[in-house]
N, C-alpha and C positions, 0 to 999 in steps of 0.2 A: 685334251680333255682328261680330266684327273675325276677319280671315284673314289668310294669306300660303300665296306659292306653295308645295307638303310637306305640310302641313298635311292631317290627316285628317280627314275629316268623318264623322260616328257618326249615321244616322237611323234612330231607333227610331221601329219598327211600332207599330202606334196600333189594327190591329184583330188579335186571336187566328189564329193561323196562318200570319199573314205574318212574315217574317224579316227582323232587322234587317238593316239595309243599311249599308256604308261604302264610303268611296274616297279617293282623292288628290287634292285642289285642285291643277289646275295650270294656272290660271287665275283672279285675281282681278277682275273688271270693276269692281266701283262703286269710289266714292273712298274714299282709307284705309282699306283693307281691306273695304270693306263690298260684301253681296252686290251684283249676284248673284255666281256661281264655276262655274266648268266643272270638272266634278270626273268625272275618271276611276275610274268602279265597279269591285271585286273581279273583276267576268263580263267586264272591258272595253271594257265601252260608255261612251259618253259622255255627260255631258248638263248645260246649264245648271239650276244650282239656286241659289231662293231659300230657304234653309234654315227649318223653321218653330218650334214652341216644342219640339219632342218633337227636335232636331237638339242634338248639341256638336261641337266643334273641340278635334283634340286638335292641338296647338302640335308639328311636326315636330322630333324629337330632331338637335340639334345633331352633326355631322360629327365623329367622335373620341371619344363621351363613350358 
C-alpha cells in the first residue's frame, strides 16, 4: 500500500453496526509512501494508522480538474 500527503483513506468496518470510517493522510512516515500515516478522521481526531486488508487509498484529486 503506497500513500501521499491528500490522499484519502477508506476503512471498512469488519463487524455489523460499526461504521465505516475515513480521513485525510497528512502524514506519510515509512519510505516511499509506505505506512504508517497520521490521518485526520471525518470527527477530527487524529491518529497513526497502519492500514489493514479491509483499508483503500483513494489517490487525492489533482488541483484544477
Amino acid at each position: 500500500m503506497q500513500a501521499t500527503v491528500g490522499d484519502i483513506l477508506h476503512i471498512h468496518s469488519r463487524a455489523v453496526g460499526l461504521k465505516d470510517r475515513q480521513g485525510e493522510i497528512v502524514e506519510v512516515r515509512g519510505p516511499d509512501g509506505a505506512p504508517p500515516y497520521l490521518v485526520r478522521f471525518t470527527d477530527g481526531r487524529e491518529q497513526l494508522i497502519y492500514p489493514g486488508p479491509d483499508s483503500i487509498i483513494e489517490p487525492k484529486v489533482p488541483e484544477g480538474t
